[in-house]
C-alpha positions as CSV (number, residue, x, y, z in Angstrom):
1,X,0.0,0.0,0.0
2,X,1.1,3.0,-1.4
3,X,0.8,5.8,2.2
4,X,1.6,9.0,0.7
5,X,-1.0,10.4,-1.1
6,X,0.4,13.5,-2.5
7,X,3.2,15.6,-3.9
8,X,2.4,18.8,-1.2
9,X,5.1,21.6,-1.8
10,X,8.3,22.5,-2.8
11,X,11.3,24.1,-0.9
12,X,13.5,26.4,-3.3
13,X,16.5,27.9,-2.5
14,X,17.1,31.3,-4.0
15,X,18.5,34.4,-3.5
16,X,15.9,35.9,-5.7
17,X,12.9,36.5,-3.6
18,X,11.7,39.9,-5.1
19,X,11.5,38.4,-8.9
20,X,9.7,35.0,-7.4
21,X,6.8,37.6,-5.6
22,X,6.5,38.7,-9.4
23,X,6.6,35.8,-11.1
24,X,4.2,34.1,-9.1
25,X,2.0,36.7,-8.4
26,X,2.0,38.9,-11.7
27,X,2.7,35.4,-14.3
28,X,1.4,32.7,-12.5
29,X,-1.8,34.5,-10.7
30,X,-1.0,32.8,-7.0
31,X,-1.0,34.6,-3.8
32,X,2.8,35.0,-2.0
33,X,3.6,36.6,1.3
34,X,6.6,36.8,3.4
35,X,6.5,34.1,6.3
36,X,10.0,35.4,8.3
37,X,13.0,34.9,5.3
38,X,10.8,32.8,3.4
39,X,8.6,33.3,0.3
40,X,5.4,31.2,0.6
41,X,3.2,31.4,-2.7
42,X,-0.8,30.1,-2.5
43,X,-2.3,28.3,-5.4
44,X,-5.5,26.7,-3.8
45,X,-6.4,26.1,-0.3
46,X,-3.6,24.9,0.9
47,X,-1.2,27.6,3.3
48,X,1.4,27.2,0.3
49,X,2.5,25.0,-2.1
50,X,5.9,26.9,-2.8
51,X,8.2,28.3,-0.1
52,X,11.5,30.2,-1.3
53,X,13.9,30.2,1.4
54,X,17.0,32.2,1.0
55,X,20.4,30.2,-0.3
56,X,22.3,30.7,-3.5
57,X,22.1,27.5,-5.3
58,X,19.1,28.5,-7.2
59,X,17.6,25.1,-7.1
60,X,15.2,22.4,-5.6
61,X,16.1,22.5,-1.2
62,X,13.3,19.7,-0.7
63,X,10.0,17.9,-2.0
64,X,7.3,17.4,0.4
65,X,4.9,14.9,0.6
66,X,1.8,14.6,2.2
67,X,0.2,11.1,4.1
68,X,-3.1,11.2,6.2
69,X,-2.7,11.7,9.3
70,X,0.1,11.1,12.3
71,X,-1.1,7.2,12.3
72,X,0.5,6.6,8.4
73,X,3.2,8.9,9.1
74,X,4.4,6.5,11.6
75,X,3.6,3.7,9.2
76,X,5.9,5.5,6.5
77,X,8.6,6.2,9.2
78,X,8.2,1.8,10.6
79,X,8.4,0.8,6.8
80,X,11.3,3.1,5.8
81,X,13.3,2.1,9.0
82,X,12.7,-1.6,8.4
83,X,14.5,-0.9,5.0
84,X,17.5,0.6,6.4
85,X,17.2,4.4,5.7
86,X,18.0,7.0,8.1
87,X,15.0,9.0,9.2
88,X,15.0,12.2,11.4
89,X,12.4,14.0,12.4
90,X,11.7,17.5,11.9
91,X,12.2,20.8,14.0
92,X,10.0,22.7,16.0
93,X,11.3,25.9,14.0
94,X,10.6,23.2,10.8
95,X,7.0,22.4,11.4
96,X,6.0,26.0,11.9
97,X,7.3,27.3,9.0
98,X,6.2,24.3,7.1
99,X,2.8,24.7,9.0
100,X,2.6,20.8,9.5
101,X,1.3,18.6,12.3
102,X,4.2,16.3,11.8
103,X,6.8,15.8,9.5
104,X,9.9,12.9,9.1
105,X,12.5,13.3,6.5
106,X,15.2,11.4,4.6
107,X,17.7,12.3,1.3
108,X,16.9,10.3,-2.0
109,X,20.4,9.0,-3.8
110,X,20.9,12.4,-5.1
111,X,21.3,14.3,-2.2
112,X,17.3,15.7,-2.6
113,X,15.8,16.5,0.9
114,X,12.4,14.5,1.1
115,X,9.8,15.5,3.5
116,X,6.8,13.1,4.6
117,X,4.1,15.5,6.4
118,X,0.5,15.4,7.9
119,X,-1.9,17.4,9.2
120,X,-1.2,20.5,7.2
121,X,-2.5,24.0,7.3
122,X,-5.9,24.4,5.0
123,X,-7.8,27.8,4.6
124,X,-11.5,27.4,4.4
125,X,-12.0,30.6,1.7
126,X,-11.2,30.1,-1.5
127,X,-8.2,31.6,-3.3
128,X,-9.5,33.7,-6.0
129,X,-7.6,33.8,-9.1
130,X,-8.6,35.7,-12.2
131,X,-5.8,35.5,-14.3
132,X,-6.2,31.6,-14.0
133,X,-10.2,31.2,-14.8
134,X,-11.2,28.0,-12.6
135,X,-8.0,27.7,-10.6
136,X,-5.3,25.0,-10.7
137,X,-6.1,21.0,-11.0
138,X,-5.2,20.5,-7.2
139,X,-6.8,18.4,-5.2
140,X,-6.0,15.0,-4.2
141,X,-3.9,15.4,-6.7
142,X,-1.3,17.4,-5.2
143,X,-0.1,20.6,-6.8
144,X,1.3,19.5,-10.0
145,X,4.4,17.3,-11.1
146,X,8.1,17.9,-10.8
147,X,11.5,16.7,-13.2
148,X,14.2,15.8,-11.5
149,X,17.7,14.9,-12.9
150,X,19.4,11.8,-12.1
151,X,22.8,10.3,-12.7
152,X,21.9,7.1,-11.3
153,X,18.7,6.7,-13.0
154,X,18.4,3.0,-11.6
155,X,19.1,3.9,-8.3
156,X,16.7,6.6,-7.5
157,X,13.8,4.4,-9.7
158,X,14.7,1.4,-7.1
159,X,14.5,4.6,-4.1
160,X,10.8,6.4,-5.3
161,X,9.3,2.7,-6.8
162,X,10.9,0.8,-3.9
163,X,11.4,2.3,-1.2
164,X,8.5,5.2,-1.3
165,X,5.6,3.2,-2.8
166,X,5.5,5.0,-5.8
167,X,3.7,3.3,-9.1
168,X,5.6,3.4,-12.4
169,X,4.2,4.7,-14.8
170,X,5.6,4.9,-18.6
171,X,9.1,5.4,-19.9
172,X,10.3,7.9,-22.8
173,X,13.4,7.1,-24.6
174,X,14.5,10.4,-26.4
175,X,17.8,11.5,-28.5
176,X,18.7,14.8,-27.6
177,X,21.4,16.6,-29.5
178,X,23.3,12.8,-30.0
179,X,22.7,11.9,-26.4
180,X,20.8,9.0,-25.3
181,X,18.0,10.3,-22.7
182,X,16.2,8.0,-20.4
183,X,12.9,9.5,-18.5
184,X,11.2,7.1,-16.2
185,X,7.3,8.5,-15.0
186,X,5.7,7.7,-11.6
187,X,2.6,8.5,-9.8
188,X,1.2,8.2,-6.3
189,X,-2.0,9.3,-7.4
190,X,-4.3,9.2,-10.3
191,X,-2.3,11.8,-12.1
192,X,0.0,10.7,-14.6
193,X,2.9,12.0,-12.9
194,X,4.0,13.2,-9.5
195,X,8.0,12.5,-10.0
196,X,9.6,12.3,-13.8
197,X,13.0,11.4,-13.5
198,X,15.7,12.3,-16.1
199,X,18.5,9.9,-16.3
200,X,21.3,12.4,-17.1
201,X,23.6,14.5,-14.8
202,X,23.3,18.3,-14.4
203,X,24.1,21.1,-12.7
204,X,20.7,21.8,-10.7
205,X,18.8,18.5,-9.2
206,X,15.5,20.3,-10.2
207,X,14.5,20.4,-14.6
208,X,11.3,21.7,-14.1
209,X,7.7,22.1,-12.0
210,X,4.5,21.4,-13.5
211,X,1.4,23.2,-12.9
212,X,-2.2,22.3,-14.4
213,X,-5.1,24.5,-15.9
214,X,-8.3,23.7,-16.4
215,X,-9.0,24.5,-20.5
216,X,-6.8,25.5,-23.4
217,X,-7.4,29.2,-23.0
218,X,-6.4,29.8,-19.8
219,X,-3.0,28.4,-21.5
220,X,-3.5,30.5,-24.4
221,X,-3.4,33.4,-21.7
222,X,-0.7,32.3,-20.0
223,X,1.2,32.6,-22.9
224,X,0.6,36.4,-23.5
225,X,1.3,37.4,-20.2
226,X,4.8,35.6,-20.4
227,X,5.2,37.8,-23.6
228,X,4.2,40.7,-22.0
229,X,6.3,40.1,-18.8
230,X,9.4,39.4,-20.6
231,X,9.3,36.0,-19.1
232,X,11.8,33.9,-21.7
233,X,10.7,30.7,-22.8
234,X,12.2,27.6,-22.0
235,X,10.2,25.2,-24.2
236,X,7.6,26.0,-27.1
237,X,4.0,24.9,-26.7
238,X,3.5,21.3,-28.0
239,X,1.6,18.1,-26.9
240,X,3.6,15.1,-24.6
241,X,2.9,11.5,-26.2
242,X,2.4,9.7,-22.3
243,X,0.2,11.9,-20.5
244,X,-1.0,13.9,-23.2
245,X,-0.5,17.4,-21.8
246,X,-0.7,20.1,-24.1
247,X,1.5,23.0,-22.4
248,X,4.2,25.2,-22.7
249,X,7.6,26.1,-20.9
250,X,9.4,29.2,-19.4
251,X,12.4,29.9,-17.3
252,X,11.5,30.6,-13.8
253,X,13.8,33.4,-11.6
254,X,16.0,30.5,-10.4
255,X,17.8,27.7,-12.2
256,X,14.9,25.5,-13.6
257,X,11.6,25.6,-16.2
258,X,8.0,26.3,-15.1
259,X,5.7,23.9,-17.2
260,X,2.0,25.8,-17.9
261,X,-0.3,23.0,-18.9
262,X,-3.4,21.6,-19.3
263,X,-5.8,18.8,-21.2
264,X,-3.4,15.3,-19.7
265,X,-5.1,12.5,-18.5
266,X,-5.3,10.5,-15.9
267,X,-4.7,7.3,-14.8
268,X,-7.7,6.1,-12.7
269,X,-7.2,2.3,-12.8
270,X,-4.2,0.9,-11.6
271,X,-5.0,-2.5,-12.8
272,X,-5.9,-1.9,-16.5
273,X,-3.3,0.3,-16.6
274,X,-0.6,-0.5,-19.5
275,X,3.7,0.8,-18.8
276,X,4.6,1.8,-22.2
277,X,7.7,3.1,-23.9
278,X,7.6,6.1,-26.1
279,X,10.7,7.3,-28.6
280,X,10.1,11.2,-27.9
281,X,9.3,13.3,-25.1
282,X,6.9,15.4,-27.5
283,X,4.1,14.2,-30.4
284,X,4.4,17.7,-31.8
285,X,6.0,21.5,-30.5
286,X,8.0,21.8,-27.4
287,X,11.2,21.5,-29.0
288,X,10.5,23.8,-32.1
């Protein structure tokens, strides 16, 4: 049985707090206020589902993940002991700025902070948020989907498959520029994704976050504003052959891609559901 139920929120590291405010407020259309040092941006009813603490590397501090209560969070803390990894608990300082009830953590093979968490802080009024019409696909769902780079692609497959519960997916083989790329898909919940991994090395552990719309316009939108922001791009809009997304990329203020999309399926039977391999990362656009 698979505990966690959801990717929760990301931890980035940045010394670029002032441009993230912008970006997520003025591009994205979330809601970001200052919590002590740290940047925590709102895209549903959850506290936050983004906190930018300050550091210079630019890039992905931690994931966090969400169980259901302090019951499975001791199941997920039993189950990962009994496999040999080391598990700490977190701070008091921690859990209030993380706004959690509870919260264990371990590093994946990479070095990658995960955090396991329950109990966390839910407003009760809705978010409002008119430059995205009908809000983000959130949910039980988690916030979105994140990329994450790995030189030992087998070895952090075995740790999120293995030793977290998550479900493969599909794979994508894909030549880029003469190289070889291997991207291995996995889900904890009935979206198609929660963790893609990229089995290559690189510079930041963090390729890009994924966040989902509700119809083709709102991406449409999204698109002008980046235009009109001078937000670069990062990847052209174009369709992805597994999931079926149709979005678009552009370079966030730190070290990775923010993916805009919307239109990707999900996967609502585990046991009908068929792994396949597919020769490109896109059916058509992204990389025009």
């Amino acid at each position: 049985m698979n505990l966690i139920q959801q990717l929760s929120y990301l931890i980035i590291e940045s010394t670029k707090k002032v441009e993230w405010d912008h970006f997520a407020t003025k591009f994205l259309g979330m809601e970001a206020h200052t919590d002590h040092d740290c940047l925590k941006i709102r895209m549903d009813e959850f506290s936050y589902r983004f906190l930018v603490k300050p550091g210079d590397s630019e890039d992905l501090f931690a994931l966090g993940f969400l169980v259901s209560g302090p019951h499975a969070l001791r199941e997920m803390e039993d189950s990962l002991v009994s496999k040999g990894i080391e598990v700490r608990h977190g701070t008091p300082e921690e859990l209030a700025l993380r706004e959690v009830g509870g919260m264990i953590w371990l590093t994946d093979p990479e070095g990658l902070r995960i955090e396991i968490t329950c109990n966390p802080s839910i407003h009760n009024e809705c978010l409002a948020t008119p430059l995205v019409r009908g809000g983000y696909v959130t949910g039980d769902r988690g916030f979105g989907h994140v990329a994450l780079c790995a030189a030992d692609l087998q070895a952090c497959e075995s740790f999120y498959m293995d030793v977290l519960g998550f479900k493969l997916t599909d794979y994508i083989e894909q030549d880029i520029q003469g190289i070889p790329i291997n991207f291995t898909f996995m889900r904890v919940n009935a979206r198609h994704h929660t963790v893609a991994l990229a089995g290559l090395p690189s510079p930041t552990r963090l390729n890009h976050m994924e966040v989902q719309v509700h119809d083709v316009d709102v991406i449409g939108h999204a698109m002008e504003r980046a235009n009109q922001l001078g937000i670069s791009r990062y990847m052209n809009i174009g369709r992805h052959p597994n999931d079926r997304m149709l979005s678009f990329y552009v370079n966030s203020p730190s070290a990775f891609a923010v993916e805009i999309g919307g239109c990707g399926i999900d996967v609502r039977d585990d046991a009908s559901w068929q792994v396949r391999t597919y020769n490109g990362i896109s059916e058509w656009g992204h990389l025009d």
